[in-house]
Z-matrix of the N, CA and C atoms (Angstrom, degrees):
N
C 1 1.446
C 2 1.525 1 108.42
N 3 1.178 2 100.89 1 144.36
C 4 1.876 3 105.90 2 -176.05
C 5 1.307 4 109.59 3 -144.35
N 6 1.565 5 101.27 4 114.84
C 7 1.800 6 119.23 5 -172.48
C 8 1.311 7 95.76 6 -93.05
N 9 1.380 8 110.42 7 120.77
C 10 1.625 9 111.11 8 149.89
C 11 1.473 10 107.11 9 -123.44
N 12 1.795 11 116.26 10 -159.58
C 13 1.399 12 118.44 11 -154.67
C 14 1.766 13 84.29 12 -149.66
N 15 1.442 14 105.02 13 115.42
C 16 1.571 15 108.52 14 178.12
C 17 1.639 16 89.76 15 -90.71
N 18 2.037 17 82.77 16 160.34
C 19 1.544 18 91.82 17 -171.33
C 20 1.660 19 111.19 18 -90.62
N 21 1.173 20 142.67 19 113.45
C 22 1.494 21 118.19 20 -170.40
C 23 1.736 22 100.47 21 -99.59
N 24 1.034 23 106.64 22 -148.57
C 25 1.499 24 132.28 23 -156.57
C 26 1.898 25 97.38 24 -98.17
N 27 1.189 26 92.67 25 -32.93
C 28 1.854 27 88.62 26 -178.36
C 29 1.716 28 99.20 27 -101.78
N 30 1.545 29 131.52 28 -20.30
C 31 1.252 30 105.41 29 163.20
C 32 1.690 31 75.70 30 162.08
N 33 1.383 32 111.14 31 -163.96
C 34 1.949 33 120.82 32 165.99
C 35 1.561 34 118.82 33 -83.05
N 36 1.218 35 90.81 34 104.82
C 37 1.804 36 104.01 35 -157.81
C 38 1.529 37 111.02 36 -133.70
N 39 1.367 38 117.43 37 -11.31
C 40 1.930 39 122.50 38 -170.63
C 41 1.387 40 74.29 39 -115.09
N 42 1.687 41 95.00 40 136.84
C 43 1.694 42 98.87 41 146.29
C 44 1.605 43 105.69 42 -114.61
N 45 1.766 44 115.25 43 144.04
C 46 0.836 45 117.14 44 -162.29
C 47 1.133 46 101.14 45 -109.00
N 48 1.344 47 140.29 46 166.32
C 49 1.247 48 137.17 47 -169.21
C 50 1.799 49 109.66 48 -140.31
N 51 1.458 50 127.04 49 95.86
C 52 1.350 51 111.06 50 179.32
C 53 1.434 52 122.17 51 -108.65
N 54 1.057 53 136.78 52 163.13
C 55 1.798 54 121.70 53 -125.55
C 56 1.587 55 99.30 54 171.39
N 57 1.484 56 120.50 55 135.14
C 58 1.157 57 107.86 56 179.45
C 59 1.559 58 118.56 57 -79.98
N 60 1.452 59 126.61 58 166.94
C 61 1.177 60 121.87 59 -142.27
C 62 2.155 61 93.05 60 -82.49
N 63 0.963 62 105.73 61 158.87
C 64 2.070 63 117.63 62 -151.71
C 65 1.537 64 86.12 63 -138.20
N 66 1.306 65 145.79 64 69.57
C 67 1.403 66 145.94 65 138.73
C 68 1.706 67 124.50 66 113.23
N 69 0.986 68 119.90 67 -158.14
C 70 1.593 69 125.12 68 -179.88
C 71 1.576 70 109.77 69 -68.26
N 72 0.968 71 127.53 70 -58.99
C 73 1.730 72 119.49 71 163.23
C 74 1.731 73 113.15 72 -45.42
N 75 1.126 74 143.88 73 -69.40
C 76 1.367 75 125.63 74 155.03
C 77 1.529 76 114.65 75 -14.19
N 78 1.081 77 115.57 76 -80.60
C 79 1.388 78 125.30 77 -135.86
C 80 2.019 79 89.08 78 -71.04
N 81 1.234 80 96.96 79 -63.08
C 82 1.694 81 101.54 80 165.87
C 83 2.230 82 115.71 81 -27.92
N 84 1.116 83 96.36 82 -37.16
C 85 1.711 84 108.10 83 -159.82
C 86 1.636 85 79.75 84 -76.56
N 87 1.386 86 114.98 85 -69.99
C 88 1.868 87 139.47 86 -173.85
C 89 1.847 88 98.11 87 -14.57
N 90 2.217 89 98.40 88 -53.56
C 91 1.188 90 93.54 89 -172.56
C 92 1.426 91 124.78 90 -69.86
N 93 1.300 92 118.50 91 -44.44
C 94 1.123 93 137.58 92 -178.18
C 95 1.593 94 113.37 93 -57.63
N 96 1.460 95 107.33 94 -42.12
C 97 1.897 96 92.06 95 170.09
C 98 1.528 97 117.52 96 -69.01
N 99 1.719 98 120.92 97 -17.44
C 100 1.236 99 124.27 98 -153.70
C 101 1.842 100 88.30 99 -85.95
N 102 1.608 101 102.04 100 -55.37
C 103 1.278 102 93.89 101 -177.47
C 104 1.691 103 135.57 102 -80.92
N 105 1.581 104 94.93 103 23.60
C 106 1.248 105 109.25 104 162.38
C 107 1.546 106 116.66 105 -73.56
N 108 1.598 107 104.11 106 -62.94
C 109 1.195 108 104.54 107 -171.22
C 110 1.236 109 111.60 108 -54.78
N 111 1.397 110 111.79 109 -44.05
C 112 1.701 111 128.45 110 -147.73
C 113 1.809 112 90.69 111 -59.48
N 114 1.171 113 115.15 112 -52.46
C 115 1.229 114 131.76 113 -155.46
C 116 1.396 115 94.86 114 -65.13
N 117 1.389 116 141.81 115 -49.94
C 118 0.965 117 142.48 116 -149.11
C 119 1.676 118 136.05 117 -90.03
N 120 1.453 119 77.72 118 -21.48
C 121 1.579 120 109.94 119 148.89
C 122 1.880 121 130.33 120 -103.30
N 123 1.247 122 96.86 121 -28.64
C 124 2.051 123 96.43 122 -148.75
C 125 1.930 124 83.50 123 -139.94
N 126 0.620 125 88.37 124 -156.53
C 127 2.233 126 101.61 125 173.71
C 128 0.894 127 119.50 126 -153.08
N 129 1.143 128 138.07 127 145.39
C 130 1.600 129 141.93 128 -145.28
C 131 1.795 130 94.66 129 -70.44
N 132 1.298 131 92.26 130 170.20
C 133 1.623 132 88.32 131 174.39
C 134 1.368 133 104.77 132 -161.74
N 135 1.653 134 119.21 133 144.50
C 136 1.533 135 112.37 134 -157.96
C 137 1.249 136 132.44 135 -63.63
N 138 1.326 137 118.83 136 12.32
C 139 1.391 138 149.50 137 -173.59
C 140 1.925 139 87.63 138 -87.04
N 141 1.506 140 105.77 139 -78.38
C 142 1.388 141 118.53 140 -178.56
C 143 1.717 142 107.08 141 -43.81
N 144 1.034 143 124.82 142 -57.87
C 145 1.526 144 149.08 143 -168.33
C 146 2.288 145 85.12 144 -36.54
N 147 1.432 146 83.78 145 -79.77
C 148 1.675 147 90.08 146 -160.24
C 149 1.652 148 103.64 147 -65.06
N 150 1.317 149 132.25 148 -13.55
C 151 1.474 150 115.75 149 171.35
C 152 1.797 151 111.54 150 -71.78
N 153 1.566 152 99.93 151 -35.54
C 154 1.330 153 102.80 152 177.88
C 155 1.214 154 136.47 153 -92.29
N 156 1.772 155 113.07 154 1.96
C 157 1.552 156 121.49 155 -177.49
C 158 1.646 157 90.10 156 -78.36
N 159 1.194 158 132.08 157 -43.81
C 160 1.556 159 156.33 158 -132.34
C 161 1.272 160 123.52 159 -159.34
N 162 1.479 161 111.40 160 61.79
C 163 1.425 162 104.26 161 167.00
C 164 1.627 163 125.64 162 -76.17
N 165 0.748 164 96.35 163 -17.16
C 166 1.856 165 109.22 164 -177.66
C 167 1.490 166 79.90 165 -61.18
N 168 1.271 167 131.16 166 -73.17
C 169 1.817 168 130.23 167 -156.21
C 170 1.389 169 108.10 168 -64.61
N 171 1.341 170 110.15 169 -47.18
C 172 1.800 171 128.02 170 -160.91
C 173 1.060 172 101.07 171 -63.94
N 174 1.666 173 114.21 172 -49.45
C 175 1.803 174 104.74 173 -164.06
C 176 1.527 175 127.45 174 -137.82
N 177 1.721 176 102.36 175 -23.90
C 178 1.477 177 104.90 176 166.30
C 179 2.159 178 104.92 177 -86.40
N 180 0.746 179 145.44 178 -5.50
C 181 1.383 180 161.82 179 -167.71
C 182 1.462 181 115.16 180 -89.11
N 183 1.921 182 97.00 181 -32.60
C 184 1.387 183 114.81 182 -179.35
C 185 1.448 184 109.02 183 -114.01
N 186 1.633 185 126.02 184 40.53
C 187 1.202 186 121.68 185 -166.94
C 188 0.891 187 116.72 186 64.55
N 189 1.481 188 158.02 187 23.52
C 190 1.452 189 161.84 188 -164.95
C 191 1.260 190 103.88 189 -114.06
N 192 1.463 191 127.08 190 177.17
C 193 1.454 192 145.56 191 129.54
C 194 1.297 193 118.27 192 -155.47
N 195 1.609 194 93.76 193 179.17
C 196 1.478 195 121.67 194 -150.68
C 197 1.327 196 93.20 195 -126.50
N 198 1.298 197 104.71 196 135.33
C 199 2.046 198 104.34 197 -176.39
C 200 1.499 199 86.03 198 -131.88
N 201 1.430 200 109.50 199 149.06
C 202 1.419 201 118.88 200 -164.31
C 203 1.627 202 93.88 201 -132.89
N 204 1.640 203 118.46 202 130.12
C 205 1.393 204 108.98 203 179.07
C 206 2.033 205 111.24 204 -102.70
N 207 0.947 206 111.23 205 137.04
C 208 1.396 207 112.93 206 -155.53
C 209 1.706 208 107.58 207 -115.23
N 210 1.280 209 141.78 208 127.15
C 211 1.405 210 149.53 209 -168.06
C 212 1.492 211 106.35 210 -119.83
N 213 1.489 212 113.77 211 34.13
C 214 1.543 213 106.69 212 -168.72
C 215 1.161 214 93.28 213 107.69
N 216 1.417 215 127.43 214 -151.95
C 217 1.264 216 124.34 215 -173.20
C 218 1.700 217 110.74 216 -95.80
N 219 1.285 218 103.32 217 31.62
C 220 1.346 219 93.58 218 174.14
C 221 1.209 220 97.48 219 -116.27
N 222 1.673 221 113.12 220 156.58
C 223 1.731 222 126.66 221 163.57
C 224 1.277 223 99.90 222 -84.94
N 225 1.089 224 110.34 223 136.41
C 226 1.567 225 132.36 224 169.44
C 227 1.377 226 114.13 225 -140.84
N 228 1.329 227 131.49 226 15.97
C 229 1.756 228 116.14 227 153.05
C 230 1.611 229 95.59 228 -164.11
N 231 1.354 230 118.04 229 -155.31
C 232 1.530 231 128.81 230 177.54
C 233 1.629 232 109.86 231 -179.84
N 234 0.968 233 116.50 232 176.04
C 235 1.183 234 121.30 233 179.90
C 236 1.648 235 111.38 234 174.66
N 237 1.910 236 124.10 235 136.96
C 238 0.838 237 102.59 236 -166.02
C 239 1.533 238 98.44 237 -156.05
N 240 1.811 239 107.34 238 140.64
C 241 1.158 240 114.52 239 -166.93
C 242 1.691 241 136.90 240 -108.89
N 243 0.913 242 137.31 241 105.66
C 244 1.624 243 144.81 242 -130.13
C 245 1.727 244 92.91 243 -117.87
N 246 1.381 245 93.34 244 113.05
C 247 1.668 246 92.46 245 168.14
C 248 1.924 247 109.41 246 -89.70
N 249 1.322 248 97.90 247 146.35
C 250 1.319 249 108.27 248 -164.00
C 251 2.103 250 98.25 249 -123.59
N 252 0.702 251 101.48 250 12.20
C 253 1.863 252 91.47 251 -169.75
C 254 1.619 253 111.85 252 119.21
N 255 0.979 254 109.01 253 146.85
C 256 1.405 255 127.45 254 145.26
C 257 1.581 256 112.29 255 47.69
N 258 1.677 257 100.78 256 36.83
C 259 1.262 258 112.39 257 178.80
C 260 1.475 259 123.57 258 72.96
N 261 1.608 260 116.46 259 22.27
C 262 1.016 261 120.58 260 -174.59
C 263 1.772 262 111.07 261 -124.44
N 264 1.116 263 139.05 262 122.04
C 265 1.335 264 154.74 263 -171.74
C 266 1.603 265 102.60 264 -92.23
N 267 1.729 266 103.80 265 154.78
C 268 1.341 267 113.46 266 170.22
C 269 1.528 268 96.11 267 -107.99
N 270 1.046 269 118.83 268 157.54
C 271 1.579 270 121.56 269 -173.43
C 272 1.750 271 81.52 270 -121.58
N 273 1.703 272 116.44 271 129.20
C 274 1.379 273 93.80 272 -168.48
C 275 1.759 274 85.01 273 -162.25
N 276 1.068 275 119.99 274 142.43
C 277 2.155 276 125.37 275 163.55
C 278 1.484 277 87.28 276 89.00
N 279 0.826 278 138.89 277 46.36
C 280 1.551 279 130.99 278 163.62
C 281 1.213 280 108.70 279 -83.70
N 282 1.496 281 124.34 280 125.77
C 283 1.616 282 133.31 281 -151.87
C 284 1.867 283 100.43 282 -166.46
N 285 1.360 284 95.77 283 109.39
C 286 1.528 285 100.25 284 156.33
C 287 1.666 286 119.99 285 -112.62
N 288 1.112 287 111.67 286 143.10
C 289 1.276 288 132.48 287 -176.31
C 290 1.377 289 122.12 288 -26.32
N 291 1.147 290 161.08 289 87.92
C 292 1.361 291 135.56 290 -141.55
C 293 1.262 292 125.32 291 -65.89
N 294 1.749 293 120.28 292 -31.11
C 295 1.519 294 113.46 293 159.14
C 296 1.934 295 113.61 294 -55.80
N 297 0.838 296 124.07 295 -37.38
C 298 1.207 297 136.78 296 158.91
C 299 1.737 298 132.03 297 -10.44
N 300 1.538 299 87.37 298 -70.20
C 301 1.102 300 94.56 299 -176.35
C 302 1.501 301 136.24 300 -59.38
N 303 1.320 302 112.30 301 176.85
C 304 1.392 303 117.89 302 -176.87
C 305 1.228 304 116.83 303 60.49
N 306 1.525 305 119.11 304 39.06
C 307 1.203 306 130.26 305 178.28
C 308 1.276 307 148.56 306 -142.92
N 309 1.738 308 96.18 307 10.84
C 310 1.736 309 142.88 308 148.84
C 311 1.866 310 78.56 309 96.73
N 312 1.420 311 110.49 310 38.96
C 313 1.806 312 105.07 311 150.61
C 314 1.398 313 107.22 312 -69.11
N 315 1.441 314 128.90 313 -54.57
C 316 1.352 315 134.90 314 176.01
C 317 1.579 316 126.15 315 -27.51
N 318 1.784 317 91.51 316 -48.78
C 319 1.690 318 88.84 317 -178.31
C 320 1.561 319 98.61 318 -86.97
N 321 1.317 320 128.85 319 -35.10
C 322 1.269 321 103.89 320 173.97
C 323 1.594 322 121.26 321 -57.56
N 324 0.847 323 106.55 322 -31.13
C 325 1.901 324 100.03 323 179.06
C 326 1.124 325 118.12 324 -74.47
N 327 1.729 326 134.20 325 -24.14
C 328 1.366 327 161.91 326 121.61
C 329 1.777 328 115.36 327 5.22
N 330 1.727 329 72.77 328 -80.18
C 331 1.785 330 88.54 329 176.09
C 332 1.276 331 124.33 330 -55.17
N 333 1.555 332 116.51 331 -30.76
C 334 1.410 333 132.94 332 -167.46
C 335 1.617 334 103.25 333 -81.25
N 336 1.714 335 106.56 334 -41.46
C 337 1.427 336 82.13 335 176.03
C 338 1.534 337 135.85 336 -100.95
N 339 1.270 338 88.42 337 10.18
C 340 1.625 339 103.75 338 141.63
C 341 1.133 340 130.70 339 -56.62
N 342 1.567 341 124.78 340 -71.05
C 343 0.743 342 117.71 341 -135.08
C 344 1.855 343 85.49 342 -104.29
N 345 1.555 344 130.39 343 29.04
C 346 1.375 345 144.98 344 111.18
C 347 1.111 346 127.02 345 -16.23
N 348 1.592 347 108.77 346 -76.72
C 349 1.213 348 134.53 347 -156.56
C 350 1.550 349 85.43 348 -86.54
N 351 0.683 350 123.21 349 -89.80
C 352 1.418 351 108.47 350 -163.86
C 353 1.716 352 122.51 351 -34.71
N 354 1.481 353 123.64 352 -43.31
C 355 1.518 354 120.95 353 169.71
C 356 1.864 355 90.06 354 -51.23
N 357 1.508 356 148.62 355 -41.13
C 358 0.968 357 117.55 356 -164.32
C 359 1.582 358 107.18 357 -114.41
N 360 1.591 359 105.96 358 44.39
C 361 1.903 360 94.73 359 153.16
C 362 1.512 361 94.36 360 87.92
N 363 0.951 362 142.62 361 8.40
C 364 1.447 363 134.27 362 -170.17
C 365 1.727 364 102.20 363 -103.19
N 366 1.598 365 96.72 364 103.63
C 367 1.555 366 103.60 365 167.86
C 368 1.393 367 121.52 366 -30.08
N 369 1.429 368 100.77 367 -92.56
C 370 1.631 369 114.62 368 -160.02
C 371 1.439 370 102.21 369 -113.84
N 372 1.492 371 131.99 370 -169.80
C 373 1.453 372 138.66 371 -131.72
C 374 1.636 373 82.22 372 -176.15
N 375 1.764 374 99.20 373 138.44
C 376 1.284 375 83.62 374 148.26
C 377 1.661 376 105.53 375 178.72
N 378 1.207 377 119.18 376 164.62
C 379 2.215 378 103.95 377 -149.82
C 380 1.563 379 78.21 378 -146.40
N 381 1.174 380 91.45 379 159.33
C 382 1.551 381 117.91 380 144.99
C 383 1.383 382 124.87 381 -120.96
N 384 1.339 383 131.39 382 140.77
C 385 1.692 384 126.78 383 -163.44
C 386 1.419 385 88.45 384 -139.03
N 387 1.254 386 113.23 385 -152.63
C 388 1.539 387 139.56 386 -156.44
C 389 1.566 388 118.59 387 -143.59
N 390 1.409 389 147.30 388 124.88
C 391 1.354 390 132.35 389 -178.47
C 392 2.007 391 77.82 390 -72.35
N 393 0.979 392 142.06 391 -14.63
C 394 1.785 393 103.76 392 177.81
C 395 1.385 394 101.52 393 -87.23
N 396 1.270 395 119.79 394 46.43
C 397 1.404 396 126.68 395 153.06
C 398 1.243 397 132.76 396 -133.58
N 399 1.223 398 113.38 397 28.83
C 400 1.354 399 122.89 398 -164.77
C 401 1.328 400 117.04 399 -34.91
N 402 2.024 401 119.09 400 -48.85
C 403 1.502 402 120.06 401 175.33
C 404 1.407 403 119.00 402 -39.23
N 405 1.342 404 112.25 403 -39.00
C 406 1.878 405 134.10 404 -163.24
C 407 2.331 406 100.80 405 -83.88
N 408 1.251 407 100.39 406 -22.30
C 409 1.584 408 111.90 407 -179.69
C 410 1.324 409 95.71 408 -88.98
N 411 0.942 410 127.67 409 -42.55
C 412 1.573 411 127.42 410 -161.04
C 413 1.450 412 92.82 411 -72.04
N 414 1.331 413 125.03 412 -73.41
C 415 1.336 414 126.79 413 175.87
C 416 1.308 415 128.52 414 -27.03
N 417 1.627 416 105.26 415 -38.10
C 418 1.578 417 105.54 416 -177.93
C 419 1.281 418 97.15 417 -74.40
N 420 1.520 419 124.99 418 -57.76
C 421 1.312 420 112.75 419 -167.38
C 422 1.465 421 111.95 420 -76.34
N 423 1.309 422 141.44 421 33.39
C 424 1.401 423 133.82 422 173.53
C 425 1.556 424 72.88 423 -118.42
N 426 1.158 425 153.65 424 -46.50
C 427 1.583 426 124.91 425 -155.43
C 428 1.477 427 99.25 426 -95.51
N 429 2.013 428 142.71 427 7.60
C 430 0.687 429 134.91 428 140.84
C 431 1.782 430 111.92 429 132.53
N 432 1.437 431 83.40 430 29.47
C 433 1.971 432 92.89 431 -164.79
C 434 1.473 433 81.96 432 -86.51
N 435 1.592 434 108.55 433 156.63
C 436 1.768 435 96.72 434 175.45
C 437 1.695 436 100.49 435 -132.14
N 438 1.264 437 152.24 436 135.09
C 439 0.986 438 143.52 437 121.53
C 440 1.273 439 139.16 438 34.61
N 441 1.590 440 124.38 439 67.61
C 442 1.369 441 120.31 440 -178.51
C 443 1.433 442 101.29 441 -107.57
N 444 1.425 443 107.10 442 170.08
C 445 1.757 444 134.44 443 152.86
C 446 1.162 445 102.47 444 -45.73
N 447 1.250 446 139.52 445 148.11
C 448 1.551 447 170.05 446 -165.11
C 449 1.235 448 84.09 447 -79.93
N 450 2.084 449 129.35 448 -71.01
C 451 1.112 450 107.95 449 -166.13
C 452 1.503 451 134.23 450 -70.53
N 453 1.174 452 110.99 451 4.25
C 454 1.427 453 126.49 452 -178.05
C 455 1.728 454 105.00 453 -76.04
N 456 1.377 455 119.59 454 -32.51
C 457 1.342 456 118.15 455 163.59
C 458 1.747 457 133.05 456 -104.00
N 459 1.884 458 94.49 457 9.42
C 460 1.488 459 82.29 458 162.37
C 461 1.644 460 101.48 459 80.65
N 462 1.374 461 112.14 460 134.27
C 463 1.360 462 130.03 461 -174.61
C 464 1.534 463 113.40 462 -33.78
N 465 1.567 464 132.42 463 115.29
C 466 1.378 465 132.14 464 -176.93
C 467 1.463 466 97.23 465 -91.89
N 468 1.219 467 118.30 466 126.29
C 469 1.477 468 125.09 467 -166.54
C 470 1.811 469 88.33 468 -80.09
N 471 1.514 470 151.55 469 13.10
C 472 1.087 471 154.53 470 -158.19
C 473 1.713 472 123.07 471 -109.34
N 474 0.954 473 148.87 472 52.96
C 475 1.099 474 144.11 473 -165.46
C 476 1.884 475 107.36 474 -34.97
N 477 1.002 476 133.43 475 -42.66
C 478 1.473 477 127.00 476 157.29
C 479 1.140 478 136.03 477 -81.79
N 480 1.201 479 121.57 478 29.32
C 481 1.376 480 150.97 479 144.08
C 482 1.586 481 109.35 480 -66.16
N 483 1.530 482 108.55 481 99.91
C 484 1.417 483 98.66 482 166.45
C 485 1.654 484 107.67 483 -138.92
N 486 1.585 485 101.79 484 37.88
C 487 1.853 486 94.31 485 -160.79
C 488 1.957 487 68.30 486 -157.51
N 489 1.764 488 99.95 487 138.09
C 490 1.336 489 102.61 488 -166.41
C 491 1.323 490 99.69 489 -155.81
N 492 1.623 491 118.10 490 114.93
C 493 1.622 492 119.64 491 -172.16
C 494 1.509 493 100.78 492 -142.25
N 495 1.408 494 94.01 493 162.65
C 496 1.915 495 119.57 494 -169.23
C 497 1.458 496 110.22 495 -143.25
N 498 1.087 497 106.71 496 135.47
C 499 1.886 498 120.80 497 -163.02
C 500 1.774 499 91.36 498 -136.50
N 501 1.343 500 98.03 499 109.06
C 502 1.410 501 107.52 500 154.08
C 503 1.118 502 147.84 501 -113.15
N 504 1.337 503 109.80 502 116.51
C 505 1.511 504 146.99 503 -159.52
C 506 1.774 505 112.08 504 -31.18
N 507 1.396 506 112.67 505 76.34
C 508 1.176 507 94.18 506 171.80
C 509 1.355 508 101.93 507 -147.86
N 510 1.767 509 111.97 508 155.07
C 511 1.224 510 119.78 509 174.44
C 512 2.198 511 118.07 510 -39.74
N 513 1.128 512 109.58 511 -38.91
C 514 1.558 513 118.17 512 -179.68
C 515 1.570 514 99.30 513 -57.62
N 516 1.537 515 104.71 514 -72.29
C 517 1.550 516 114.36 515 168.90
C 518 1.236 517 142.31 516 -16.14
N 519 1.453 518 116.52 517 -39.67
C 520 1.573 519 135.87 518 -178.63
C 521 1.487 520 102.41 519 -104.00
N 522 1.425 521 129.93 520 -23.66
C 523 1.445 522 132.14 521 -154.39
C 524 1.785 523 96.04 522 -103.95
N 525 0.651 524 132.39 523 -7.84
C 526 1.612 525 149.67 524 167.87
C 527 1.390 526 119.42 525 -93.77
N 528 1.003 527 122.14 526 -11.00
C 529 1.761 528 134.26 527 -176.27
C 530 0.979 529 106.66 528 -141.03
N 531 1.554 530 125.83 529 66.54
C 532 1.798 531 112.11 530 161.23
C 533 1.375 532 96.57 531 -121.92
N 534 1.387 533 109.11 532 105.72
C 535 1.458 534 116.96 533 156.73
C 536 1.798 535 97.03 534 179.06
């Protein structure tokens, strides 16, 4: 479990709580923030469909998880991690709340599942996003994701995927980027 303190408008006052995902209310919430965004820009796509009918099967089942960010008893973000081989994770469903946003929930849920993957041995990181996400690009590359070739991460099951980065997991890596 990982307590942090989002920043609001009157000063650092929520403590947030992120935690791997704990039953049918999670996993239900997971879908509903994912297919907020997704929906609101792009349309689900059967890639999206089966991570979010079934995450229990899709991704914690397959060595994965799902970290759920919590404001009290409310969900307010997610984030979720897909092992792919050779010690390398997809960083993938990252979704904050839409009242939420724009309010460095992102990098806290970010940081957390980093710094996950790393307590469990997980080399490298690595996503595919969208330039109609520029807020969600910026973020990766301010916490230190950098810009690779598509083929460097292997087939993105995503048709709006056209922006593709990899963050490798090392103590130097994270200790150079805290802000």
């Amino acid at each position: 479990m990982v307590q942090q303190t989002e920043r609001t408008a009157a000063g650092w006052t929520d403590t947030i709580v992120i935690e791997p995902m704990s039953g049918p209310v999670d996993a239900q919430a997971f879908k509903k923030l994912n297919e907020d965004w997704i929906v609101e820009l792009f349309s689900l796509e059967p890639a999206d469909s089966a991570k979010l009918d079934d995450p229990e099967r899709e991704i914690v089942a397959k060595g994965g998880q799902v970290l759920i960010a919590r404001d009290g008893a409310d969900i307010v973000g997610c984030v979720a991690l897909m092992p792919e081989g050779d010690g390398v994770f997809e960083l993938t469903k990252m979704a904050v709340a839409r009242d939420r946003r724009g309010r460095g929930l992102g990098r806290l849920i970010l940081r957390a599942a980093i710094d996950y993957a790393r307590r469990r041995g997980v080399r490298a990181l690595f996503l595919g996003s969208s330039t109609k996400l520029p807020n969600a690009v910026h973020l990766y590359e301010s916490i230190g994701f950098v810009h690779v070739p598509s083929e460097q991460i292997g087939p993105m099951p995503y048709q709006r995927a056209d922006v593709f980065m990899r963050y490798e997991l090392t103590a130097t890596a994270e200790s150079t980027r805290q802000g």
